[in-house]
C-alpha positions in Angstrom: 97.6 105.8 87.1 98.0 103.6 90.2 101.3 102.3 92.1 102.5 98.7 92.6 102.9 98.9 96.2 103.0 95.0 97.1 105.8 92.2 96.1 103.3 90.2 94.3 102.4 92.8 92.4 106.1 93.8 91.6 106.8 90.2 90.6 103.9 90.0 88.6 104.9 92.9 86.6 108.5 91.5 86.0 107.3 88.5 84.7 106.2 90.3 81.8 108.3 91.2 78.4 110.9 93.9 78.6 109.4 96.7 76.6 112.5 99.2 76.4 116.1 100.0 77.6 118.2 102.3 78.0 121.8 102.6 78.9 120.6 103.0 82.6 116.8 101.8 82.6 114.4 98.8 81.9 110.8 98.9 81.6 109.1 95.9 81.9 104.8 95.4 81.3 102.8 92.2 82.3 99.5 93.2 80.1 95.9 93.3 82.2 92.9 92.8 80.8 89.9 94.9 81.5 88.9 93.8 84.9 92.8 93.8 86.0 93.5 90.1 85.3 96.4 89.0 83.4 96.1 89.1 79.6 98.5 86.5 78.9 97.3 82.4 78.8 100.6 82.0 81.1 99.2 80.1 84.3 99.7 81.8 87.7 102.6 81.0 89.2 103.7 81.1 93.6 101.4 81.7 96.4 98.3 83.7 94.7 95.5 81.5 93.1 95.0 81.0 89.4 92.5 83.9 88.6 93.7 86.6 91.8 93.3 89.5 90.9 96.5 91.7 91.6 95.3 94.7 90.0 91.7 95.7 90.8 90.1 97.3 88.2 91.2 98.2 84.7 94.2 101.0 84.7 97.7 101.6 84.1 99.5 100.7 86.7 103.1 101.7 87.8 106.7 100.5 89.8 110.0 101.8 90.2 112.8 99.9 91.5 115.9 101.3 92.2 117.9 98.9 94.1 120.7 99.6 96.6 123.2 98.3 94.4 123.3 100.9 91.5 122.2 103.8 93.9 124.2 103.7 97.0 122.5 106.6 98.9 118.7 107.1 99.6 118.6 110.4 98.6 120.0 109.5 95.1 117.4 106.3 95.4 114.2 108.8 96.4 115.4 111.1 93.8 115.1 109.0 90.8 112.1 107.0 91.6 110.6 110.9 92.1 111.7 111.2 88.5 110.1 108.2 87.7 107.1 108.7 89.0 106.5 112.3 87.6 107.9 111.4 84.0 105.5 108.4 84.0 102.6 110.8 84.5 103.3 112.1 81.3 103.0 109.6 79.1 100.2 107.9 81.5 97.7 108.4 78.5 99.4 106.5 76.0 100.1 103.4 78.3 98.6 100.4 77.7 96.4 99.5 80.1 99.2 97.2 81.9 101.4 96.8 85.7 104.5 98.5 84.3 107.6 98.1 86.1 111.0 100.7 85.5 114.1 99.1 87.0 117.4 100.9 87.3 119.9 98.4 85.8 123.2 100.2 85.9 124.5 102.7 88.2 125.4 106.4 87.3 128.7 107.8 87.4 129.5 109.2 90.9 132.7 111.6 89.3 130.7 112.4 86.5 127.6 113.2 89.1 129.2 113.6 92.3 126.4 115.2 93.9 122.8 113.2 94.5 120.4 115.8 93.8 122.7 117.7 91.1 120.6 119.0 88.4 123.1 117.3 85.8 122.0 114.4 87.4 118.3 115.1 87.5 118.1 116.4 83.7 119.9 112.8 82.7 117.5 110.7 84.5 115.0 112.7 83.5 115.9 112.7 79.4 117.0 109.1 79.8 113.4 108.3 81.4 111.7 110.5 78.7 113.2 108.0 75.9 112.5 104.6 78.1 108.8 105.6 78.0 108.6 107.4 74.3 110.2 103.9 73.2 107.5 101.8 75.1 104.9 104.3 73.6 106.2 104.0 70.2 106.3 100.1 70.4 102.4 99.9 71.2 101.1 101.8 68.4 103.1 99.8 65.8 103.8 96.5 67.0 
């Protein structure tokens, strides 16, 4: 599994379908054919050519956005995306062979989690990651 690491990349991923949701997450997938190009007949839109190839090589490729909004502190931003990133291994076999973007879309509680590393907090995310990805999973075998 590789990381998104550039905007272009991130964008080009969000432009894709949103695969699954939960009450705090979205996963959205822009599907790559074997060589890494896009899968879909959707012409290339802003500053890249038609054709450039974002993601070199065929793999599964992976993004976690956590914006400042729903996670006020960084160490409640790092924390999550950790989580991300090390649930994500997990199901990396069963991915689609896609640029796979999860995006926090709702803040948790700060009274019912007051602290940013709490392992309340961490056991949520974690569970509530562990569906977003079984979902996605589920939704490629039977479409």
């Amino acid at each position: 599994m590789q990381r998104l690491k550039t905007r272009p990349q991130f964008q080009a991923a969000l432009a894709g379908s949103t695969v699954s949701r939960t009450p705090h997450f979205a996963l959205h997938r822009m599907t790559l054919d074997k060589n890494g190009f896009w899968a879909s007949s959707e012409p290339l839109t802003g500053p890249k050519a038609p054709g450039f190839d974002l993601f070199e090589g065929g793999d599964v490729w992976l993004g976690a956005m956590v914006p400042k909004r729903w996670a006020r502190r960084a160490v409640t931003r790092n924390a999550i995306k950790r989580q991300i990133y090390s649930v994500s291994e997990q199901f990396s076999d069963r991915l689609l062979m896609a640029a796979h973007v999860v995006r926090l879309r709702t803040g948790f509680d700060r009274k019912q989690f007051p602290s940013a590393t709490s392992e309340p907090l961490k056991r949520a995310v974690r569970q509530e990651l562990e569906q977003l990805f079984e979902r996605a999973v589920r939704q490629e075998v039977s479409p």
